[in-house]
N, C-alpha and C positions, 0 to 999 in steps of 0.2 A: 375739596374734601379728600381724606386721607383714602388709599385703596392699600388693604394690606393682603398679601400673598402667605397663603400658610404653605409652603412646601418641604417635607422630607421632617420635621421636626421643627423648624426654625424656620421666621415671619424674614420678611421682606418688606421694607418699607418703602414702599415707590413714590414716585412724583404727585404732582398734584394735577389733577385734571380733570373735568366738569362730568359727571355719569350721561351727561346731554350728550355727549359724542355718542355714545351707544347707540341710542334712539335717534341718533341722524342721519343713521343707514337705510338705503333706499327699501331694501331687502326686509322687513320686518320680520322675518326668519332664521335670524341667526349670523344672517351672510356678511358678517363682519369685515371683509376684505374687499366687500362687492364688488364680485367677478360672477356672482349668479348662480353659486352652488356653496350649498354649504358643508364645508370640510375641515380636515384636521388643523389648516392654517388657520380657522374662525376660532378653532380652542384654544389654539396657543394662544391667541391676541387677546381672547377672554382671559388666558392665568392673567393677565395685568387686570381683569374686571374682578377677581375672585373674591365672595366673599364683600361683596361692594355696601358698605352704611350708607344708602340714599333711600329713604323713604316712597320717594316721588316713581321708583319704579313700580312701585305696588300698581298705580295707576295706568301702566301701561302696560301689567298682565305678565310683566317679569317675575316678577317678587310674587309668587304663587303662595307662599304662607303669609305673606305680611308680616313678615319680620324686619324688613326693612333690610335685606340684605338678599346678594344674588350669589347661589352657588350650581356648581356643576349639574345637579340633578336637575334646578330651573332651567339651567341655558339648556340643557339637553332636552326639556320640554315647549320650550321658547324656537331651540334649531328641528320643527317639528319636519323638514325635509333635507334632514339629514342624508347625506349620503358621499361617499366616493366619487370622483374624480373617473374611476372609470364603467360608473354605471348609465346603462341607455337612460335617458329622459324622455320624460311626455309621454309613455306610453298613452294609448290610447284607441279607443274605436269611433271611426269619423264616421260626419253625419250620415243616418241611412245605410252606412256600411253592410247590413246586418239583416237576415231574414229566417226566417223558423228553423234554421239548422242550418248555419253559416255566419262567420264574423270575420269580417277585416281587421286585423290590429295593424296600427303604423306606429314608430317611438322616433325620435333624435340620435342622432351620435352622441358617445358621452364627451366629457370636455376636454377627458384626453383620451383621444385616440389612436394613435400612433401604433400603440397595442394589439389594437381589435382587430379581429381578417373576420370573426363570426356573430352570429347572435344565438343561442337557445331559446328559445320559446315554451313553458309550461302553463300549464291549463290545471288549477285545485291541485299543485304542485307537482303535478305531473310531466315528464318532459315531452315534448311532442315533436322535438327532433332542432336541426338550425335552419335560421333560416334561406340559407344559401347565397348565391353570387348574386348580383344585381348586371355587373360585366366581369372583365380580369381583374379591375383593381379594387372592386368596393363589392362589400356584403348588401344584404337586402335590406331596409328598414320599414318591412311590411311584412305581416304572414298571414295568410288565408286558411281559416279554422273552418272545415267543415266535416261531418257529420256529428254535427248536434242536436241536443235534442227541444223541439218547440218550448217556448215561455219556461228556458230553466237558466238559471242564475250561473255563470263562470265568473272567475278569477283569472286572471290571468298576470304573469311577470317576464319579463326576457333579462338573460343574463349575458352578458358578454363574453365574449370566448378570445383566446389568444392560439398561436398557431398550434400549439400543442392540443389544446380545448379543453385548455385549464379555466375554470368559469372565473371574472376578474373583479363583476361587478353589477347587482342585480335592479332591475327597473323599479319603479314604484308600483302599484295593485290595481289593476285596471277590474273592473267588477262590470259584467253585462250581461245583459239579459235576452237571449232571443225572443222573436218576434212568437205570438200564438198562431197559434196553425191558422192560415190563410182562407179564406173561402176565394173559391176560383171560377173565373169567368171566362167560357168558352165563345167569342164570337159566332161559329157556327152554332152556335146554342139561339143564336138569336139572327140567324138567316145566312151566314157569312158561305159562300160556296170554297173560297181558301183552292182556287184554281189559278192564279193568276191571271186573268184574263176579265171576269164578271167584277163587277168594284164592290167592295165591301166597306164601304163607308159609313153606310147609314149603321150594320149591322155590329161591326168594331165598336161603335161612338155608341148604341144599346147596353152592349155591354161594360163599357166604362159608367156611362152612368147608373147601369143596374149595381153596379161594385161597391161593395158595403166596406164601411173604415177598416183599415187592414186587409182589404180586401187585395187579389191580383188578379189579372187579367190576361191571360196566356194565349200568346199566338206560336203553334206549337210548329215544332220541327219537321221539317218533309211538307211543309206550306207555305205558300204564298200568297198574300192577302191584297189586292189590289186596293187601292183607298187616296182619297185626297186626303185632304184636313182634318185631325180628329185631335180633342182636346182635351185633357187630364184634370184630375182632378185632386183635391185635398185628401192623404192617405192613403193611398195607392201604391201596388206597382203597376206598374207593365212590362210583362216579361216576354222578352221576343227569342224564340228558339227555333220559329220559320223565319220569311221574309216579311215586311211588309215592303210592298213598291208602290212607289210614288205615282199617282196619274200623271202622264203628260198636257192635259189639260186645263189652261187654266181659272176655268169653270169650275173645279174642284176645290178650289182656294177662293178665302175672302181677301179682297182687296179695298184696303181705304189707300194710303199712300203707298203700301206695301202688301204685297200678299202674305197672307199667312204660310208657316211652313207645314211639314209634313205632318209631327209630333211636335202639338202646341202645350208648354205647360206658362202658366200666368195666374198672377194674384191668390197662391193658393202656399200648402205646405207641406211636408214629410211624402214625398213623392220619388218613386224611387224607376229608372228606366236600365231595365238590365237586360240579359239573356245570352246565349252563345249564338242570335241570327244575327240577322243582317236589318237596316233599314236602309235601302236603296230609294233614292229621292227621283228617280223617273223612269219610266218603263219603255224597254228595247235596251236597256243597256246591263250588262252581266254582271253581276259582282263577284261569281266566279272568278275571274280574272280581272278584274278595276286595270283600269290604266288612265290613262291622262289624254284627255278630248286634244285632238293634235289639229282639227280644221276650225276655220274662222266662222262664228267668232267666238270658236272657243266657248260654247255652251252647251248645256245639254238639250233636249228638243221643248222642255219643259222650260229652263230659264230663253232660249230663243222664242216662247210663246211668248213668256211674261213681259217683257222688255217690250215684243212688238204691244202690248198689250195697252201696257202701260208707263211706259218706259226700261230704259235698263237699272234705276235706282228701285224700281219698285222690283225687282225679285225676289223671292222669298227665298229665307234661311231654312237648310232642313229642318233641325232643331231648336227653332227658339224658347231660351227659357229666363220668364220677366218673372220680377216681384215675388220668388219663393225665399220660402224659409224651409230649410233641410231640405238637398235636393242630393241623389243620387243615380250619375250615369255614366255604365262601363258593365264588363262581364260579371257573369254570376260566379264566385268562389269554386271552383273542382268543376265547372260545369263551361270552362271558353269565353272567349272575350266579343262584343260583341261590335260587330263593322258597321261603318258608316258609310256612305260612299255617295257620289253624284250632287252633290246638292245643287240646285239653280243657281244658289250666291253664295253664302260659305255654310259650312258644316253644324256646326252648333254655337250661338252667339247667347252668353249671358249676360244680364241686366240687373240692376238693383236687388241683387240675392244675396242670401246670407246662411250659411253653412252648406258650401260646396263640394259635395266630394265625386 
């Protein structure tokens, strides 16, 4: 079928060629060149589509009038993620990221980079500043948005910067909503002494279960919560901004082939472990200063239990986390990042999960 080119006053008659080549791009957005982004080379190879007599595109959502022809105002609602070469991609806010007045945003490099040293970041077009180094050679492609206000709607875009900070090339519209203001659960609200020394197991695990959807559960700063095994639930946070430390006993943990660990989350969803403390996986050892167990064999007093216990495959992980959906673990945005340290067998081991951040 004939494809004729109107340009400048006078047609062009081009070759003959099947409109099915069009529709055989991987890309159903335009990306006529597919390389994964669609840009000013996808227009140019459309003037050879311009104006196209095939009916059959009507059916694939091209042909927006049903005229039986495609022109630039189609393809320009067809290449509905249009954009530059050197704009960030993917913005976005990962899973759990996000709590009543605070958001994680992370994006991609754009496709060409070569240019970029920055990124800006606006909030309802606003600019909220760049996002800075990541080391000497690469920018960040994260920014920590906080003081927000509870259950309210942002937009958010990042543009790309060149050395001057001349903007190059802007993200796509990331839209999120904070979390509603939290109801908060205090373990010594429900017996916890938060001395280090008394266990507060039973009193923690109270309070997790007293914790209503959206709820959080704060072990607060300038404390220390002695506890075995406590387990989370569907909805949640747990916000650690004291310590919690591990018993060294392995009495405090369940054992079938393996002990459980410190902070159990399993078969649940949108759970989120943050804060600027510590979870220290066994008690007599500092995290203060963490260093590396240097006598044999190489365990802490709590994995030397478990091993004689039960062998050395059965020790437990500090953090295991099975079978969630949206899980979030790391510091809290403007508020520190939060330590791990000691664990009997290793650190945090995930499992059959699905939206990990």
């Amino acid at each position: 079928m004939k494809k004729i080119l109107f340009l400048a006053g006078f047609s062009v008659i081009l070759s003959f060629f099947l409109a099915s080549d069009l529709l055989a791009i991987n890309n159903p957005y335009g990306d006529l060149t597919n390389n994964n982004i669609v840009e000013m080379n996808d227009l140019r190879l459309f003037s050879a589509l311009w104006l196209v007599n095939d009916c059959n595109l009507t059916t694939e959502g091209i042909d927006l009038n049903d005229d039986c022809r495609v022109n630039f105002y189609e393809f320009s609602k067809f290449a509905k993620n249009w954009h530059n070469t050197l704009s960030p991609l993917n913005l976005m806010v990962p899973p759990m990221a996000y709590d009543e007045n605070t958001i994680i945003l992370i994006w991609s490099k754009p496709v060409n980079y070569s240019q970029v040293t920055d990124y800006r970041v606006y909030k309802n077009g606003v600019a909220l500043g760049p996002s800075g180094r990541f080391d000497t050679t690469r920018a960040k492609l994260y920014y920590n948005v906080t003081g927000l206000t509870a259950n309210t709607t942002y937009n958010f875009t990042v543009k790309s910067l060149n050395l001057s900070g001349t903007e190059l090339g802007t993200s796509n519209v990331c839209t999120k909503t904070t979390a509603a203001m939290p109801a908060v659960f205090y373990p010594e609200t429900y017996g916890a002494a938060a001395n280090g020394t008394t266990k507060d197991t039973t009193a923690i695990q109270a309070a997790i279960n007293a914790c209503t959807a959206g709820g959080k559960v704060h072990l607060r700063a300038g404390k220390t919560f002695l506890s075995g095994a406590i387990y989370l639930k569907s909805n949640m946070t747990l916000q650690i901004d004291g310590t919690i430390l591990g018993s060294s006993s392995p009495a405090d943990y369940t054992c079938i082939s393996k002990y459980t660990g410190l902070v159990n989350a399993s078969n649940s969803s949108n759970v989120r472990i943050c804060g600027s403390g510590v979870i220290n996986g066994c008690q007599g050892y500092s995290a203060s200063s963490p260093h590396t167990i240097t006598t044999s064999p190489y365990l802490t007093t709590l994995g030397i239990n478990e091993a004689a216990a039960h062998g050395d495959s059965s020790r437990g992980n500090l953090v295991p986390i099975n079978r969630i959906n949206n899980i979030y673990v790391g510091g809290r945005p403007g508020g520190g990042s939060l330590t791990l340290v000691y664990p009997a067998m290793h650190t945090i081991i995930l499992g059959n999960c699905n939206g990990v951040t």
